[in-house]
LUMTIVO-719181 format. One line per field, with one value per atom (N, C-alpha, C, O): x, y, z; residue number from 1. Coordinates in steps of 0.05 Angstrom, whole numbers. Each point is the difference from the previous one (the first is absolute). Layout:
// residues N
xx <- X/...
yy <- Y/...
zz <- Z/...
nr <- NUM/...
END
This chain:
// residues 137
xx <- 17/-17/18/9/-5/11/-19/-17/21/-11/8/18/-37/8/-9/-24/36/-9/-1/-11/24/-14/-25/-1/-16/-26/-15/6/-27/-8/-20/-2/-7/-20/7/-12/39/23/-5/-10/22/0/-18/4/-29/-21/-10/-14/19/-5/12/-13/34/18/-10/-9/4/-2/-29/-8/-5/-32/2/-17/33/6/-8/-10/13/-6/-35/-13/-4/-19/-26/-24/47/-10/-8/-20/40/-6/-21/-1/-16/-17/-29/-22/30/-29/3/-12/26/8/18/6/4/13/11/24/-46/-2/15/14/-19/14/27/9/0/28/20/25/-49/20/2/15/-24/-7/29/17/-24/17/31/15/-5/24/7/24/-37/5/4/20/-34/7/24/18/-24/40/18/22/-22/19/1/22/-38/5/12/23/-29/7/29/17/-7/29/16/19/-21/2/1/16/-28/-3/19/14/-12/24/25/14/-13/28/12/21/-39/5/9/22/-44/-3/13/7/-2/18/33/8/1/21/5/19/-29/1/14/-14/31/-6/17/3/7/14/-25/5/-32/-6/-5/-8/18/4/24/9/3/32/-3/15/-32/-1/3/-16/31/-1/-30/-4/-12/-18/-19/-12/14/-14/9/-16/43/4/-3/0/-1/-9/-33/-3/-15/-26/-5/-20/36/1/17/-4/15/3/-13/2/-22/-9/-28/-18/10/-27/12/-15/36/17/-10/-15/27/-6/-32/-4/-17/-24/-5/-9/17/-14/12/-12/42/8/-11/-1/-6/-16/-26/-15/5/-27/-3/-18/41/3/10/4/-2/2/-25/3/-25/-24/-15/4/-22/-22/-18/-10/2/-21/9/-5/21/12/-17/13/-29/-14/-13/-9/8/-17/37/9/0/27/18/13/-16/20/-20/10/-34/-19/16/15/-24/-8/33/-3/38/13/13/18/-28/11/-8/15/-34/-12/11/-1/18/16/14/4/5/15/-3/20/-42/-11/-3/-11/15/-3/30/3/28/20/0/12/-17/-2/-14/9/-35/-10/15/13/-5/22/11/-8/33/12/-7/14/-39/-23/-2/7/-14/-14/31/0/30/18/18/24/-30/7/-22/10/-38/-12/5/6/-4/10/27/3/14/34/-8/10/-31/-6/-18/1/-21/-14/2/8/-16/14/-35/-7/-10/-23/-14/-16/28/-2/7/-15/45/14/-15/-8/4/-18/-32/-8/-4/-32/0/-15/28/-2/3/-15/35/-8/-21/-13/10/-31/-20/-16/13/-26/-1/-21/44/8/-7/-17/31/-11/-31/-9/-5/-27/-5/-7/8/-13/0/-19/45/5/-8/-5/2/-14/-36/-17/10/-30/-2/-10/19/-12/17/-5/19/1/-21/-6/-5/-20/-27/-18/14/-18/0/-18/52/-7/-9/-10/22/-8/-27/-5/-13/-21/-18/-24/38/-19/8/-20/37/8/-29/-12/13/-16/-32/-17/14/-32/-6/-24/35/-6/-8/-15/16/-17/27/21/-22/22/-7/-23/59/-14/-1/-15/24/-4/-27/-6
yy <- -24/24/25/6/5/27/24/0/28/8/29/16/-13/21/22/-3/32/11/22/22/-31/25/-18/11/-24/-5/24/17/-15/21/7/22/-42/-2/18/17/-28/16/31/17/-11/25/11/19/-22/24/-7/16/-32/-8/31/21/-25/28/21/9/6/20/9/23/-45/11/7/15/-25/3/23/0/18/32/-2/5/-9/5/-25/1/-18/-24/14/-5/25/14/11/5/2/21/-23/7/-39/-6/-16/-20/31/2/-28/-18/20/-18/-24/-5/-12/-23/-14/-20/37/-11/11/-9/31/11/-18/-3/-9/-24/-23/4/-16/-25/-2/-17/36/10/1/-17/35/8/-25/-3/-25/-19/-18/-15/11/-14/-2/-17/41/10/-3/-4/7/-1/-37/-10/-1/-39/-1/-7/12/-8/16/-18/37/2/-8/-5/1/-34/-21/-16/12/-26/-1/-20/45/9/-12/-20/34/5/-37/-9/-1/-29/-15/-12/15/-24/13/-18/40/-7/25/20/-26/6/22/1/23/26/13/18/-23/1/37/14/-3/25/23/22/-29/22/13/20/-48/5/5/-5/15/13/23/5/14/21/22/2/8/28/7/-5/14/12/-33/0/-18/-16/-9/-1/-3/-3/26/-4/24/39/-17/-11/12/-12/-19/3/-26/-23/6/-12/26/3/20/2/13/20/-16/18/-37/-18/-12/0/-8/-21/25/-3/26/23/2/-2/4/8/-29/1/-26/-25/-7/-9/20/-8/25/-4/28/21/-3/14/-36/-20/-14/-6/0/-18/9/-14/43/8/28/23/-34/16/-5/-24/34/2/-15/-16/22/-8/-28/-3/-13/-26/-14/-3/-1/-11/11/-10/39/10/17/1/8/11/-18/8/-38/-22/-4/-14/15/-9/21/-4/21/25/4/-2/8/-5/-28/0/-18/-26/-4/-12/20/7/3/-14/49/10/-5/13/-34/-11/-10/-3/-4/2/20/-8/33/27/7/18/-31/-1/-18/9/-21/-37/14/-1/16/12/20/-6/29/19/-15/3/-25/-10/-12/-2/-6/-21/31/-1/18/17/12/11/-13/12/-31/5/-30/-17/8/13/-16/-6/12/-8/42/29/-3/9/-29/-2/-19/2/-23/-25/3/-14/38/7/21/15/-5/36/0/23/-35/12/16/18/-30/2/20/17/-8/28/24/19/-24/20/9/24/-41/-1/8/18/-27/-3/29/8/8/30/16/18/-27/13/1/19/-47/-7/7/-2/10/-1/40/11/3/24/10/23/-44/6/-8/20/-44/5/23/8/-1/25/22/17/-10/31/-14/18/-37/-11/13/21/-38/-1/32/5/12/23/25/20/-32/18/-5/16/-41/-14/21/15/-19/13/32/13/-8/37/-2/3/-8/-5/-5/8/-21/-10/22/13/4/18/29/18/-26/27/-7/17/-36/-11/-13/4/-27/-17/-17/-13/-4/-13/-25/9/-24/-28/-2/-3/3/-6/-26/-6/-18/-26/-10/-23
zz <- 0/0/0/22/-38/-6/-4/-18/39/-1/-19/7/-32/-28/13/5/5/-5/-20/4/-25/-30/-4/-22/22/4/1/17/-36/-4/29/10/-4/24/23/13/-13/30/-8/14/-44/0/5/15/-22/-6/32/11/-2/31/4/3/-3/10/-3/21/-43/-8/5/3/-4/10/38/10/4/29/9/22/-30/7/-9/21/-43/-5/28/7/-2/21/25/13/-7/20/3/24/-34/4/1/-6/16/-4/38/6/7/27/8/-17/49/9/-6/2/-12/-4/-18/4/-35/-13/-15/-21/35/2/16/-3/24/30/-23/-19/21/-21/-30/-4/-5/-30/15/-8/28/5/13/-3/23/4/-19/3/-23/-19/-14/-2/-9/-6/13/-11/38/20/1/-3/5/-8/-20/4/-34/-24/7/-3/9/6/7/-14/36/15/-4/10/-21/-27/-20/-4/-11/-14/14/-6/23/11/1/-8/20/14/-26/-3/-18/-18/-22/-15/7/-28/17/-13/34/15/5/16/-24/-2/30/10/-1/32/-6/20/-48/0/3/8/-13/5/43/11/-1/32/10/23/-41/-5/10/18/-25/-2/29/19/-23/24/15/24/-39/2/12/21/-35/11/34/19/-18/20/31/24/-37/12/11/22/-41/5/16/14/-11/15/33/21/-23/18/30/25/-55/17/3/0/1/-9/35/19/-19/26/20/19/-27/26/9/25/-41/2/23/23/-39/17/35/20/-24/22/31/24/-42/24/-2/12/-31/13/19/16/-18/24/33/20/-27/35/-5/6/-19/6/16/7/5/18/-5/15/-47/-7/-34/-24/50/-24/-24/-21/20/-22/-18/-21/32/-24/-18/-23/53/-20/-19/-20/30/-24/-13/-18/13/-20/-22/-18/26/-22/-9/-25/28/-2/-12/-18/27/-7/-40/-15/9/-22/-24/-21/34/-18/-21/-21/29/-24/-19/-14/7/-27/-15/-21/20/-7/-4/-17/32/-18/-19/-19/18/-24/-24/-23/32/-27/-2/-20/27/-13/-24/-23/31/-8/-29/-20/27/-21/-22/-24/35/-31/-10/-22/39/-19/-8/-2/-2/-9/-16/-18/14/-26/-13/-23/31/-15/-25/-23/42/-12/-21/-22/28/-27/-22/-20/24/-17/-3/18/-53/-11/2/-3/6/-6/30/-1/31/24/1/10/-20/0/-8/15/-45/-16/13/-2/11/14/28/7/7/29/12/18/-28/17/-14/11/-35/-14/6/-1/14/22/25/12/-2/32/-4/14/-34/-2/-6/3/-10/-9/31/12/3/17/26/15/-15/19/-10/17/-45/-5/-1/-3/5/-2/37/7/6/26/9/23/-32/7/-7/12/-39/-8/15/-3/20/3/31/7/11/22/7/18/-48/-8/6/24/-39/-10/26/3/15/22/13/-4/20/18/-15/10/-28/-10/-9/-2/-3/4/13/5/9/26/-13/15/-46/-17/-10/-10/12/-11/-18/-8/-14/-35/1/-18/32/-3/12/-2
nr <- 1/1/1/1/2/2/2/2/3/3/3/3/4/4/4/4/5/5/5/5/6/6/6/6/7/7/7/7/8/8/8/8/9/9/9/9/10/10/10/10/11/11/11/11/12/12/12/12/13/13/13/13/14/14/14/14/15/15/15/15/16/16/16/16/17/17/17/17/18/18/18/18/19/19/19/19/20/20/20/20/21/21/21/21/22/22/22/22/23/23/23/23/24/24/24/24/25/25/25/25/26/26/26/26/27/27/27/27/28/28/28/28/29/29/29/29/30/30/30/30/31/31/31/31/32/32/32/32/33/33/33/33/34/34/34/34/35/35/35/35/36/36/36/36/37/37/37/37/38/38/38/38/39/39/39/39/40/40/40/40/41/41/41/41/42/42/42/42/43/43/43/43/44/44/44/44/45/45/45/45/46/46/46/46/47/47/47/47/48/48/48/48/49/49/49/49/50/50/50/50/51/51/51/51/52/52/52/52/53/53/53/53/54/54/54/54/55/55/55/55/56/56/56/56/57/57/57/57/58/58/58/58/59/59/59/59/60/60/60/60/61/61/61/61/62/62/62/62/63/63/63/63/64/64/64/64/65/65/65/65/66/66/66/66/67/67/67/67/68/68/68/68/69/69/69/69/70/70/70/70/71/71/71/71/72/72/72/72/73/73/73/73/74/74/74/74/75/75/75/75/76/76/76/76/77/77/77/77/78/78/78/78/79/79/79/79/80/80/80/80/81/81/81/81/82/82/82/82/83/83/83/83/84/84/84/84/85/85/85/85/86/86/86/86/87/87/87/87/88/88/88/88/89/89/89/89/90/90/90/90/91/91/91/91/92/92/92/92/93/93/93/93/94/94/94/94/95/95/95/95/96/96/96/96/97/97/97/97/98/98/98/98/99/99/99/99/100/100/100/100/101/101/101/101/102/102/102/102/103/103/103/103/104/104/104/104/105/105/105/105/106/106/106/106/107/107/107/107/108/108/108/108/109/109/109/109/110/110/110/110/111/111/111/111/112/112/112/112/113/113/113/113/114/114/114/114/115/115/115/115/116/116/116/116/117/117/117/117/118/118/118/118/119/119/119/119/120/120/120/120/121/121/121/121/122/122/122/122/123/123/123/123/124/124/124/124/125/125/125/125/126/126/126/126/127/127/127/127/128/128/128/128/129/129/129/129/130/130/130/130/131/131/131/131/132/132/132/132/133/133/133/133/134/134/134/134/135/135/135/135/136/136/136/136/137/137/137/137
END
């Protein structure tokens, strides 16, 4: 089982990510977990272990170690390692959208196109609401 990701599926997975947002929680959690497995997956099964080479990955990981280990001298332990312990799936996807980014020219080209539509969408959306009290969605 090798996992492709120039697969067209992965990409537009990607690049629609920003427009995912806007249909709440659920399936922003869901999408960035997914990716964060199939990375993982990557990494294990076709050996990739250089993209955990990285500076910045290891900056992330370590500051992921800091958040969990002052979970663990919190007051309030289970809800603070719940909610921390988490995190790390949210470096794995970093990682996931600038590996797909580096393997596909079409991820490159699309992906801030969409990521800019949706930040001038939901900025015109918050204008819009501060001055009529009315949601365009």
């Amino acid at each position: 089982m090798i996992i492709n990701f120039s697969n067209k599926f992965f990409s537009r997975l990607t690049i629609f990510l920003p427009i995912i947002m806007f249909t709440g929680p659920a399936l922003p959690d869901i999408l960035v977990s997914i990716c964060a497995i199939l990375l993982i997956l990557n990494i294990f099964i076709n050996k990739e272990i250089e993209i955990l080479n990285n500076k910045i990955f290891i900056i992330f990981i370590l500051f992921w170690l800091a958040a969990v280990i002052s979970s663990l001298f919190s007051n309030y332990f289970y809800l603070s390692l719940s909610a921390s312990l988490f995190y790390l799936r949210f470096i794995f996807f970093l990682f996931f959208i600038k590996y797909i980014a580096s393997k596909d020219p079409f991820v490159q080209k699309y992906f801030l196109t969409v990521l800019l539509f949706a930040i001038t969408f939901t900025s015109i959306d918050a204008i819009y609401q501060s001055y009529f009290q009315v949601d365009l969605l």
